[in-house]
C-alpha positions in Angstrom: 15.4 -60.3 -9.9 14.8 -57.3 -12.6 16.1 -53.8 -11.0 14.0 -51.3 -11.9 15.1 -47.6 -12.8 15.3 -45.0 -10.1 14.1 -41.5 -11.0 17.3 -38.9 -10.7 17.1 -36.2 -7.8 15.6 -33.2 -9.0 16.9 -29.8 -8.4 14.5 -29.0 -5.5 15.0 -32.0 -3.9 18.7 -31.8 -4.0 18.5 -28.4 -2.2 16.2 -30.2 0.0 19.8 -32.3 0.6 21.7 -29.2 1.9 22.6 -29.4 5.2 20.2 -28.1 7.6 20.3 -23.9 8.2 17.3 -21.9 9.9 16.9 -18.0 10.5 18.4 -17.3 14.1 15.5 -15.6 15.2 14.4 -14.1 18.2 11.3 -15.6 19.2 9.1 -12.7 21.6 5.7 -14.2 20.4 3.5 -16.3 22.4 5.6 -19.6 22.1 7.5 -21.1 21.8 10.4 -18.9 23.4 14.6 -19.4 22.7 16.2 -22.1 24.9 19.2 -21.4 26.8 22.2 -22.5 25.2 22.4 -25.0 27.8 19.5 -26.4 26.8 20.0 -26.6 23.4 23.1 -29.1 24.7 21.8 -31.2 26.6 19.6 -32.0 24.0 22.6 -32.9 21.9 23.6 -35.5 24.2 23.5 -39.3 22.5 20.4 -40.5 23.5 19.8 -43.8 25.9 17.1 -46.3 25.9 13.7 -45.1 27.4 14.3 -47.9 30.2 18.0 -47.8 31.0 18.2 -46.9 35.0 20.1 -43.6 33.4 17.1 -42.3 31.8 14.7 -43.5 34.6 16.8 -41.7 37.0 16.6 -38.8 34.8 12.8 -38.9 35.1 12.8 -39.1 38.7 14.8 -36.0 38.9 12.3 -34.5 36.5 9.4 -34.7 38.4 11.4 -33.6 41.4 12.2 -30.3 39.9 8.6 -29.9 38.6 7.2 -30.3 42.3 9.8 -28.1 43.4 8.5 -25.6 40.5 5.0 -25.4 40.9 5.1 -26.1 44.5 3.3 -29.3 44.8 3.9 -32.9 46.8 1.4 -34.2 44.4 2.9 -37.8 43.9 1.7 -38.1 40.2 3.5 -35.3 38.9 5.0 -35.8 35.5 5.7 -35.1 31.9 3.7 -35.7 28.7 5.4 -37.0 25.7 4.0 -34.3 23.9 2.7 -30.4 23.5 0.9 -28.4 26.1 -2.4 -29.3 24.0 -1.7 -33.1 25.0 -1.3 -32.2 28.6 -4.4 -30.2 28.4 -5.9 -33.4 26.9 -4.6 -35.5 29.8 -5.9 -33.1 32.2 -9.2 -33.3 30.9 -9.5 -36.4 30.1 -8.2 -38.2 33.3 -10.9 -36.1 35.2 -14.2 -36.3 33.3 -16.4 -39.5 33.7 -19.0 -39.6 31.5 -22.2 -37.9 32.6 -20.0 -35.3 34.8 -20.9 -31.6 34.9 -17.9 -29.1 34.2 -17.8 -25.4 34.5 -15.5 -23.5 32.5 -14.7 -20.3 33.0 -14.0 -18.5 29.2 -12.4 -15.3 28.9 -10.0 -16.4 25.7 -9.7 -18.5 23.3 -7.8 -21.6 25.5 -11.1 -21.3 27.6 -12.7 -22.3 24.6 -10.2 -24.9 23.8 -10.6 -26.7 26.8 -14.8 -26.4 26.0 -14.6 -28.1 22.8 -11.8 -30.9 24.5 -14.1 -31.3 27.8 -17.2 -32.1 25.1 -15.5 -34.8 23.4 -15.4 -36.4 26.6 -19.1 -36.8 27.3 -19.1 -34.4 30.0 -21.8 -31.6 30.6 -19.9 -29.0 30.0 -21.6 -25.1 31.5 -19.3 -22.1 30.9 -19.2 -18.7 32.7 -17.5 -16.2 30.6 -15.7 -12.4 30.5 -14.9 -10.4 27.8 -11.7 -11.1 26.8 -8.9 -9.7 29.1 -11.1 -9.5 32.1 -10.9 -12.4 35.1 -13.2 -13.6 37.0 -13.6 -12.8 41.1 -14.8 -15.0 43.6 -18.4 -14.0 43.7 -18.9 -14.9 39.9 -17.2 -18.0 40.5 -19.5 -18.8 43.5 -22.6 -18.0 41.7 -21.7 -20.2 38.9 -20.8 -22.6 41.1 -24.1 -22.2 43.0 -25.9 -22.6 40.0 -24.1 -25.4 38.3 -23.4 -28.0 41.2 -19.8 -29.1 38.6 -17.6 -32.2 39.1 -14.9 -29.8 38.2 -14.2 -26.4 37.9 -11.7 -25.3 35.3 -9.6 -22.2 34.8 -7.3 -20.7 32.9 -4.4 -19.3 35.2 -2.5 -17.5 32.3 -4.8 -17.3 29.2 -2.2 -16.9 26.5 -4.7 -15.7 23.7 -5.4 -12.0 26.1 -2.3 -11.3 28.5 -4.7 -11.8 31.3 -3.8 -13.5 34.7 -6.8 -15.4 36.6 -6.2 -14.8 40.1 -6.3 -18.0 41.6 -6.2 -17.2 46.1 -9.3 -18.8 47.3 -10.6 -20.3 44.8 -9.5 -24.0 46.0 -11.6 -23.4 49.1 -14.6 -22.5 47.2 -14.4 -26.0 44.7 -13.7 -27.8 48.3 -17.1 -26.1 49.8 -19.3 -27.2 46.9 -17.2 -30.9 46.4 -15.4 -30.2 42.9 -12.2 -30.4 41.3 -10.1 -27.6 40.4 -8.0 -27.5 37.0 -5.8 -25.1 35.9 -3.9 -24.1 32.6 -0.6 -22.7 33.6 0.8 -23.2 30.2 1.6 -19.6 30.0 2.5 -19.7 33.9 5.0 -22.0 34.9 8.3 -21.0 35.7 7.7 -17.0 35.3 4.0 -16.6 37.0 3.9 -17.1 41.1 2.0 -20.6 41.5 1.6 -22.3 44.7 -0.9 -25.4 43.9 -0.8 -26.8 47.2 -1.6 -23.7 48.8 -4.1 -23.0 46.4 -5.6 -26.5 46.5 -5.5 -26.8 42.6 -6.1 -30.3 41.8 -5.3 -30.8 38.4 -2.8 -28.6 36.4 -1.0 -28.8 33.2 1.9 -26.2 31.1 4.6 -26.9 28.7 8.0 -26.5 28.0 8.4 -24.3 25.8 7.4 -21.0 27.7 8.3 -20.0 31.1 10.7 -23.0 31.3 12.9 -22.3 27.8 12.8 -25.4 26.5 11.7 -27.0 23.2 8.1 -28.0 22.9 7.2 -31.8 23.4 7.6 -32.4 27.4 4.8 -31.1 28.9 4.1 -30.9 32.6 1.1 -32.5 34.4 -0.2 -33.1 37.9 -2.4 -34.4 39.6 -3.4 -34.2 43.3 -4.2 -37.4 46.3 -8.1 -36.2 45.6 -7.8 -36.0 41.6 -6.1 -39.9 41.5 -8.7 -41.0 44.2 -11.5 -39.8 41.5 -9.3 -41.6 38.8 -9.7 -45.1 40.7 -13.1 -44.6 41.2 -14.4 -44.0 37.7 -16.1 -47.4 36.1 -15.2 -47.6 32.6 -11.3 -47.0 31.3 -9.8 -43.4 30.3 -11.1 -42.5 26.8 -7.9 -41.8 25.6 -5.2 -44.7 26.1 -1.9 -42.6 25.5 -2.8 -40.1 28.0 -4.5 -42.3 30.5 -2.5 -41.7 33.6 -3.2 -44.8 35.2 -0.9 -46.4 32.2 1.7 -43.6 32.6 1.8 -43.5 36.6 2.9 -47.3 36.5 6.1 -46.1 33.7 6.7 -42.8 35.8 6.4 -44.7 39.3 8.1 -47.4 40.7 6.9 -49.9 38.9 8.9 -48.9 36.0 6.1 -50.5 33.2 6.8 -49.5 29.4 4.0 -47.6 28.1 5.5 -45.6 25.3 9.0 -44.8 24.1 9.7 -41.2 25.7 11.4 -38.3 23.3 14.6 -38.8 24.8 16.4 -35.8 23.6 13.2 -33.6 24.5 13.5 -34.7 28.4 17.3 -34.0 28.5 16.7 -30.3 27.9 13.6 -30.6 30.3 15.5 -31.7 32.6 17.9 -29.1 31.8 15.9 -25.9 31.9 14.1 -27.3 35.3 17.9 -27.4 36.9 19.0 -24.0 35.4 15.2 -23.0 37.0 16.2 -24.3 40.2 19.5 -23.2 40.4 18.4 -19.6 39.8 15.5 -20.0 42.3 11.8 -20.0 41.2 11.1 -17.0 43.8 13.8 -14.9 41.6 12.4 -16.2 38.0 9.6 -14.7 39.3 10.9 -11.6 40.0 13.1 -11.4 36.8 10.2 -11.5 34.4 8.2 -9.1 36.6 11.2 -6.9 36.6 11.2 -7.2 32.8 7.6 -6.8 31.9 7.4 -3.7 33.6 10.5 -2.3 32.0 8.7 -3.8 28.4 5.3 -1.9 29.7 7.0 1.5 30.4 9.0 1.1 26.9 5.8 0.5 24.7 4.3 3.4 26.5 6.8 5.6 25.9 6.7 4.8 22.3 2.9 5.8 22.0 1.2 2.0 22.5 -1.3 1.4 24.3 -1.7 -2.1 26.7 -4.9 -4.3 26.5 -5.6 -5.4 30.2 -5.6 -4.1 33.4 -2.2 -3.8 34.9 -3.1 -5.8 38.1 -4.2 -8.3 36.1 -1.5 -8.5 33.3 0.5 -11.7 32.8 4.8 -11.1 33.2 5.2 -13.8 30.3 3.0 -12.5 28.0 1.7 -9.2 27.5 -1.2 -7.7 24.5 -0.4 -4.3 23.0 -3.4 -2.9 21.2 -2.4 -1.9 17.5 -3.2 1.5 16.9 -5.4 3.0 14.7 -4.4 3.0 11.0 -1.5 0.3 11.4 -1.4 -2.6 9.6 -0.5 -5.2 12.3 0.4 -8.3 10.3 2.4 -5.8 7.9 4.2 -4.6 11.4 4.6 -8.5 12.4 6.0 -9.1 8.8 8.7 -6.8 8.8 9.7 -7.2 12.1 10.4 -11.3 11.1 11.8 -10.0 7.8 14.0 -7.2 8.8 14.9 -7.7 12.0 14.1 -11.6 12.8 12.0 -10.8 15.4 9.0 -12.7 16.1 5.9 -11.6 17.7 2.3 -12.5 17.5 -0.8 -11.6 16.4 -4.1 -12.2 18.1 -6.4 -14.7 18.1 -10.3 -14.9 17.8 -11.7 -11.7 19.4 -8.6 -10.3 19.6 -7.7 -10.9 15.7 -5.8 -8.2 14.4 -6.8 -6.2 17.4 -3.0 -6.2 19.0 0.2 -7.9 18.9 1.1 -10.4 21.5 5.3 -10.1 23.3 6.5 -12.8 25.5 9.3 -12.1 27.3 9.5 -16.1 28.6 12.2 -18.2 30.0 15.5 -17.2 28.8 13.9 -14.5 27.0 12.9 -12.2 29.9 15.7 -10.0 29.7 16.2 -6.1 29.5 17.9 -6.4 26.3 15.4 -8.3 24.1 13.3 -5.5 25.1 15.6 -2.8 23.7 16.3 -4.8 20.5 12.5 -5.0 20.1 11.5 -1.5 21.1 14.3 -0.4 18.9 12.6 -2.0 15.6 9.3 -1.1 16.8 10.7 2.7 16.3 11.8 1.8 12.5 9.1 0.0 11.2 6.3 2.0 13.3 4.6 4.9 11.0 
């Protein structure tokens, strides 16, 4: 056998070679958020096999805690191997047959997101949409649903792309008085937002985990209620999409322990993590930590001069826009806030573009002092 002559390493890929060293930044943007340092070590645990009784006992304790967290029985309650996109994708997917009318109600850009997603699955989809920052009220939503006769109505709880928080009280009774589903996209919600599915006879609902829970992305929450599944086993044809289709992934997450995918092992250790550091601190009192902190960020940026893009009884406690004001350069701002001060934030997106910044105060992150430390560099870099 004739060798042949390896290239030498280069000088950029040997730096490529250095151990592994990233900026220890602060992370107040949309998403993701910092973990807890308990978090980041259970991730560091030696990973088992995606079928050893450890790790299934591991996933049964997951959806446990995520029940327990978005107040649900719903049996089929579970984690996506993957972003909050994928669970978006599972949502929608798992409740669209082919032919079936969806109304989407669009005040942001993840409104629009789940238009384009809800397309792609044949469905005819209707919108009924808001300026962005506004919500919707139960009127609208009954006109629209008047009008439109939908399968499923879809909303987006905490709409990450304005600040804005879709009231969500009555709403179930409405999609059960004109025989429709209701989904819901708490990505921005879970864990920091009050959310009582069950009481607010949500059907479908999907998040993530790296936002109000403080964990790294790639795990991401989904449920499904006893009248979303029953609509499942009725449809005709299979699920579009095979790696989301949650008759496949009920049978690995139930009892019947089928493999259907090897799980990011590492990535559901710190789920499961953040969930019992959630629990443990109460979900009632998360709640009331990040509303205790948003208003304390609120009363900060006001006292600085900024101004706040939506309504305050409609503002999110995870997320919050501040307009940029007149004359600033906001991705300059952004810039040397990352630069100078390793503090993220973000900018905003589609209508919003360059309009305002967007702080999250998430998960771990919803404390006072991450509000002084950013107010504080606000003052420097501000003109």
């Amino acid at each position: 056998m004739q060798l042949t002559h390896t290239p030498a390493i280069n000088d950029s890929q040997r730096r490529q070679l250095a151990p592994l060293e990233m900026p220890p930044r602060l992370l107040l943007g949309p998403g993701p958020s910092n973990a807890h340092p308990d978090v980041l070590q259970a991730m560091n645990t030696p990973p088992v096999g995606h079928l050893d009784p450890a790790f299934l006992a591991l996933m049964d304790e997951i959806q446990s805690l995520l029940r327990y967290v978005w107040q649900t029985e719903n049996p089929l309650t579970i984690a996506i191997s993957g972003t909050g996109s994928a669970a978006m994708e599972g949502a929608i997917a798992n409740s669209i047959t082919p032919g079936d009318t969806i109304l989407i109600g669009v005040a942001g850009y993840f409104g629009n997101r789940l238009v384009d997603m809800a397309g792609r699955y044949s469905a005819e989809v209707r919108t009924i949409t808001k300026p962005w920052g506004q919500v919707f009220n139960l009127q609208e939503l009954r006109s629209a649903l008047e009008a439109h006769r939908p399968a499923i109505l879809a909303l987006v709880h905490a709409e990450t792309s304005t600040g804005a928080r879709q009231p969500l009280l009555g709403v179930g009774e409405l999609c059960r008085e004109f025989d429709c589903l209701l989904l819901v996209d708490s990505v921005t919600s879970l864990g920091g937002v009050p959310l009582f599915l069950d009481e607010w006879g949500v059907d479908l609902a999907y998040s993530c985990s790296q936002k109000g829970l403080g964990c790294s992305p790639g795990a991401s929450p989904l449920t499904m209620s006893p009248r979303a599944w029953e609509k499942l086993q009725q449809r005709q044809t299979k699920v579009s999409n095979w790696y989301l289709d949650m008759q496949l992934l009920s049978k690995y997450w139930g009892k019947e322990r089928v493999y259907h995918h090897t799980a990011p092992i590492n990535l559901y250790y710190g789920l499961r993590e953040a969930l019992r550091l959630l629990a443990d601190e109460g979900i009632e009192n998360s709640w009331q930590r990040h509303q205790q902190t948003v208003e304390y960020l609120w009363q900060e940026l006001e006292n600085i001069g900024l101004k706040l893009h939506v309504e305050p009884e409609f503002r999110l406690s995870t997320l919050t826009t501040v307009c940029i004001p007149e004359g600033v350069d906001g991705k300059e701002i952004s810039r040397q806030l990352l630069n100078d001060y390793n503090i993220e934030i973000g900018g905003g997106l589609g209508e919003l573009a360059q309009k305002v910044w967007r702080v999250g105060l998430m998960g771990y992150n919803s404390r006072k002092e991450n509000v002084d430390t950013l107010v504080a560099a606000l003052k420097q870099v501000l003109p």
